[in-house]
N, C-alpha and C positions, 0 to 999 in steps of 0.2 A: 504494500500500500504506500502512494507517495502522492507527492503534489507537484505538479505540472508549472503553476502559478501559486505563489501563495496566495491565503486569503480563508476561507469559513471552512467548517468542515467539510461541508459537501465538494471541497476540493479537493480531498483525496481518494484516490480511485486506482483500482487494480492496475499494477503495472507489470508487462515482460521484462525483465531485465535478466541481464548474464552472470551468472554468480564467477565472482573475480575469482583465477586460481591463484591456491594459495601462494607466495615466496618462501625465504626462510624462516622458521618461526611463526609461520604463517598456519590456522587449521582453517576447514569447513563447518563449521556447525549448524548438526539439521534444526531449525528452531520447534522447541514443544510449547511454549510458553513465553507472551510477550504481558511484561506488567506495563500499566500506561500512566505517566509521572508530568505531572504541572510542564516539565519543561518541555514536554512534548507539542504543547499548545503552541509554543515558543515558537518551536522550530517550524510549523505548521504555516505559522501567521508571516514567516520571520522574519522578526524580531529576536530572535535568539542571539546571542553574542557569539558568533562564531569565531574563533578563532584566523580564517580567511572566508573569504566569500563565497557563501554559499552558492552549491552545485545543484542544477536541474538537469531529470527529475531528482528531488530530496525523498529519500525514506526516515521519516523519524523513528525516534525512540533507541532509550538509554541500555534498558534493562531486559535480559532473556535467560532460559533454561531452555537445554538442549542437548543434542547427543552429537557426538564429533562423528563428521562420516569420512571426513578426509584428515588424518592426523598427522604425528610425528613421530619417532621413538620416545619424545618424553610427554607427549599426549596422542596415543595410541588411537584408532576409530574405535568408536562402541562408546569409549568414558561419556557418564553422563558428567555434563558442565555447567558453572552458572558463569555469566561475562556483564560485562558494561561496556556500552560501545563507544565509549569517552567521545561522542557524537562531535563534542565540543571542536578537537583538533584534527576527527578523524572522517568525518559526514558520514559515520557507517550507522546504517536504522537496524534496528530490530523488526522490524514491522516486515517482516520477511519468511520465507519456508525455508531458504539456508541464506548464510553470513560468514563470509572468509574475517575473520581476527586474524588479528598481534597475538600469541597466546599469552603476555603480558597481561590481558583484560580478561583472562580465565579462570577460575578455578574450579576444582572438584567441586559436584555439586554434593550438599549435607545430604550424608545416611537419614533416611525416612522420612524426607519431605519427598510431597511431589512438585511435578516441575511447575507447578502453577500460583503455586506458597514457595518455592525457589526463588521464581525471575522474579519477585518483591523483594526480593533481601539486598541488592548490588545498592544500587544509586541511594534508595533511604538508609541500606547501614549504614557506607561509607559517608554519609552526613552525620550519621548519631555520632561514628566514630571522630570527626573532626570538629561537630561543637563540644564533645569530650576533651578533647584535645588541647583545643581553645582554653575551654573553662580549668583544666586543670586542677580536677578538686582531690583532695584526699579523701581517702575512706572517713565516714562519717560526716560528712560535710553535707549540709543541706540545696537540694535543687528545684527550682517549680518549672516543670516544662506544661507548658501550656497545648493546648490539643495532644493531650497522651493518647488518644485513641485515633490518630493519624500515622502516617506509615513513619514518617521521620519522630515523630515524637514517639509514640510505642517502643521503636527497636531503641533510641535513648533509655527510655524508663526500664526498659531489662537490662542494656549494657551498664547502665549507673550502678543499679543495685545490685548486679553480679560484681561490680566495686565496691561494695559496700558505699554506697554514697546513699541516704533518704532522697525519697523525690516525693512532692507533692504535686497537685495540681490543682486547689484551692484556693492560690493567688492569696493565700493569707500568709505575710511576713512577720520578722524580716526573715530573709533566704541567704544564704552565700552565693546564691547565684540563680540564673535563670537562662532558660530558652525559650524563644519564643517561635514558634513555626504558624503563626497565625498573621500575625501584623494588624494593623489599625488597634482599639481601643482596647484589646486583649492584649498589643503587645506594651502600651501605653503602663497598665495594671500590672501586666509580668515586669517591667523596670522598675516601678515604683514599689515591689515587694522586697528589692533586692537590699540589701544593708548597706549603709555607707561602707566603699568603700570596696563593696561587690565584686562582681562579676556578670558581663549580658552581652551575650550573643544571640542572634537572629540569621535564618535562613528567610526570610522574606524583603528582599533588596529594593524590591520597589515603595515598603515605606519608610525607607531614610530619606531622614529630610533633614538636609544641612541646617544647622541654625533652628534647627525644631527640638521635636521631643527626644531623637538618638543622639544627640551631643553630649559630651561627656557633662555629666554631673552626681555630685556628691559623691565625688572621688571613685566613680564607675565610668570606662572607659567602655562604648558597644561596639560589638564587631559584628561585620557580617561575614557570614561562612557560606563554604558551600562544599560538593566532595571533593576527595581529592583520590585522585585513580590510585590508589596504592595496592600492589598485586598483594604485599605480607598481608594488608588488613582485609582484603576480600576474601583470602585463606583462612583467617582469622573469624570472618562472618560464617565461613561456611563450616566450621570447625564448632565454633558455639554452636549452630543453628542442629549439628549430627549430637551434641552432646543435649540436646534442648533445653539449653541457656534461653537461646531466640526460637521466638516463631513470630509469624508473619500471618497478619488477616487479610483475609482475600472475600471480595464483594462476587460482583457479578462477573461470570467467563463469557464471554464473546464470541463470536469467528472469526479472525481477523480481517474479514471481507466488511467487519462492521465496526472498522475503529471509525469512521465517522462520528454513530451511534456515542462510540464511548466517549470522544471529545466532547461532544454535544453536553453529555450528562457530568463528567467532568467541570469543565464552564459553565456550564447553570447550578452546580452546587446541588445536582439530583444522586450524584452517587453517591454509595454507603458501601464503606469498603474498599479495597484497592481493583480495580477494571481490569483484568488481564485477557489478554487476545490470543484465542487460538489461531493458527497457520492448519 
């Protein structure tokens, strides 16, 4: 599925294309499962920040589970996999029936998940795992992430507390720190819970407002995060997720002939759950 033109959903529509063969380090993987992530809107519309200028047709999306059909000696065909297609510097979509990777963006997918609770884990772990990062709390240290029942705030609230860090989500302080994955008037309340002196990161970029409410005060400095492709910590996602540290809530399964569909309900705020797309 891609788009020809950007512009609404109803601009993406099945396309031929030739699946690239692999180079070195290079695999195929058959896709079983595409999760569908805000930034897919992005790319869609785009407006996404690409890192060079985007290429038509664009196939969007981040995040997949899948089974390698063309491998290597150190990722053999058959392994099932989960990847990120760092879309950002690399224009490779998920939204596809096979995807030549880097196998840098792969790893083993977790023992007893299926691949449709998998392709949720890349793009929101690797944010839980970098506003962790960011915030840098020690065990026992309090956090409030706000929309704990979204896909970046969830895999937060279990990576913390496998740290032993408290998390709330009560917006009653003060906190040592916060997340906020919502933005406007929720993130407004998650800063203001935070203690002098804090700690407040945000995955939602479009509500910093210079000279507004995310300027540093009362000796709290806010960042905004976002993932960062790192192969140890996707290993690492997938590793917790076989030990079941993490799991992953999944809404409605799709066809992938119908991510239209799931944009749609995505941007209207009609989904419940994370939208994953069959191939």
């Amino acid at each position: 599925m891609a788009v020809e033109t950007f512009g609404p959903p109803a601009n993406l529509k099945p396309v031929h294309l030739p699946v690239p063969e692999p180079g070195p380090d290079e695999v195929v993987v058959r896709v079983k499962a595409v999760a569908v992530n805000p930034a897919d809107l992005g790319m869609r519309e785009g407006r996404y920040p690409w890192a060079d200028e985007p290429r038509l047709p664009l196939v969007p999306g981040y995040d997949l589970a899948g089974t390698i059909e063309v491998g290597t000696p150190e990722w053999p065909s058959g392994a099932d996999v989960i990847a990120i297609t760092g879309h950002k510097h690399t224009q490779i979509g998920a939204y596809a029936e096979y995807v030549t990777l880097p196998t840098r963006l792969l790893a083993l997918a977790p023992d007893g998940m299926d691949a449709a609770h998998a392709s949720a884990l890349p793009l929101a772990g690797l944010t839980a795992f970098e506003a962790l990062s960011a915030l840098d709390l020690a065990p026992g240290a309090t956090l409030l992430v706000n929309g704990p029942r979204g896909a970046v705030g969830s895999l937060t609230v279990q990576l913390a507390e496998h740290r032993g860090i408290t998390v709330t989500a009560n917006g009653e302080g003060p906190v040592d720190a916060a997340l906020d994955t919502v933005g406007g008037d929720r993130a407004q309340a998650a800063f203001d819970a935070v203690r002098d002196g804090g700690r407040y990161v945000t995955v939602v970029p479009e509500f910093w407002v210079p000279g507004g409410p995310f300027t540093e005060a009362r000796g709290i400095t806010p960042q905004v995060i976002g993932a960062q492709f790192d192969t140890g910590r996707l290993r690492e996602l997938s590793r917790l997720a076989s030990e079941g540290v993490l799991r992953t809530t999944i809404g409605e399964r799709l066809p992938l002939t119908e991510a239209a569909t799931a944009h749609t309900r995505l941007s209207t705020g009609t989904a419940r759950g994370k939208l994953i797309l069959i191939p």
